[in-house]
C-alpha positions, 0 to 999 in steps of 0.5 A, spaced: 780 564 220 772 564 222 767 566 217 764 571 220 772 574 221 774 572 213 767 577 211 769 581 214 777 582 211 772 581 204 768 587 206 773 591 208 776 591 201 770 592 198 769 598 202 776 600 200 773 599 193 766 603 193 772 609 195 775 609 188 770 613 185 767 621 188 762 622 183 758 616 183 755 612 189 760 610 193 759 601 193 764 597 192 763 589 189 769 584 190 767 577 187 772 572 190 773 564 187 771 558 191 779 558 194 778 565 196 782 570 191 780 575 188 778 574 181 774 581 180 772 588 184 769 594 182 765 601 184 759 604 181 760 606 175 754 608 172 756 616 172 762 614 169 760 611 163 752 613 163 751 606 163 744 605 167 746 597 169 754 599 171 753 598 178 758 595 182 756 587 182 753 588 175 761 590 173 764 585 178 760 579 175 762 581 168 770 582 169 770 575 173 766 572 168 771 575 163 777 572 167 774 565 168 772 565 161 765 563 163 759 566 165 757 560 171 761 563 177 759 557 181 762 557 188 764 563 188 762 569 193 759 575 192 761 582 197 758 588 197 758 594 202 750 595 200 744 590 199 744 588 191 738 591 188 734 587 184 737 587 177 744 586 182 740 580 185 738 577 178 744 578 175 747 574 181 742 569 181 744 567 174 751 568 174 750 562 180 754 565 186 754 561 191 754 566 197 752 573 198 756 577 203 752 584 204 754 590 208 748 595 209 741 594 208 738 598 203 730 599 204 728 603 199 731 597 193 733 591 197 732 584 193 735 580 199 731 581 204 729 589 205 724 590 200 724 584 196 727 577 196 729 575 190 735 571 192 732 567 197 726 566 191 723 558 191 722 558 184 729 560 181 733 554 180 738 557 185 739 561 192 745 562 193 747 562 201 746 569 204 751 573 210 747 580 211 749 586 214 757 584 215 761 591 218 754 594 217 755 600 220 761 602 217 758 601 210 752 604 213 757 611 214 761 610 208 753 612 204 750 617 209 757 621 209 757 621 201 750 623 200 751 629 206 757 632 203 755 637 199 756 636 191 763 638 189 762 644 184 763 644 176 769 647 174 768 654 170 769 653 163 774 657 160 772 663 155 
């Protein structure tokens, strides 16, 4: 299978991840070991758990990290259905992923080409190779339709 064939099967499940949860935005982070299996993957659970930082590679990083026993994610790749955010761009630099695989652009917060490119950064002691804009399309409808739909109404308390 061609790399741009095999990022493409990783977005996929991504896609299918960023689905799981219908109140936070829908991203989804699959990390995968230098062999390609799965080691972690997660949505966004910032609504979930009111954690600011609960974003999908931030969770995805953490739960790989645990598996492995170790922080150093070396060879790993990294893919998300929207372009990481800073923190998210940090996060993955530290962790020393060897390869981003991204969906979407994300204009307003990208650090890995739109806005800022934290990733590609010459003074950080690591630049992981990057593979934008992979089902970009189906990535890019996944959002536009959560944030068209209209918001889902709070059950009535009971009296």
């Amino acid at each position: 299978m061609n790399r741009r064939a095999q990022h493409e099967e990783w977005m996929r499940r991504a896609l299918a991840v960023a689905s799981t949860s219908p109140t936070d935005v829908p991203v989804g982070a699959v990390l995968l070991g230098p062999d390609g299996t799965e080691l972690a993957a997660a949505g966004n659970e910032r609504e979930l758990t009111g954690d600011p930082t609960a974003h999908a590679e931030v969770l995805a990083l953490r739960r790989a990290a645990a598996r492995l026993g170790s922080w150093r994610l070396e060879n790993c790749t990294l893919v998300v259905t929207l372009e990481p955010c800073t923190m998210c761009a940090g996060a993955l630099v530290l962790a020393r992923i060897a390869t981003l695989v991204f969906g979407a652009w994300e204009p307003k917060t990208g650090a890995a080409g739109s806005l800022w490119d934290v990733i590609r950064d010459r003074r950080l002691n690591h630049r992981p190779n990057v593979y934008p804009g992979v089902l970009e399309q189906e990535c890019a409808h996944h959002l536009k339709t959560f944030f068209t739909q209209p918001p889902t109404p709070e059950p009535s308390p009971r009296e």
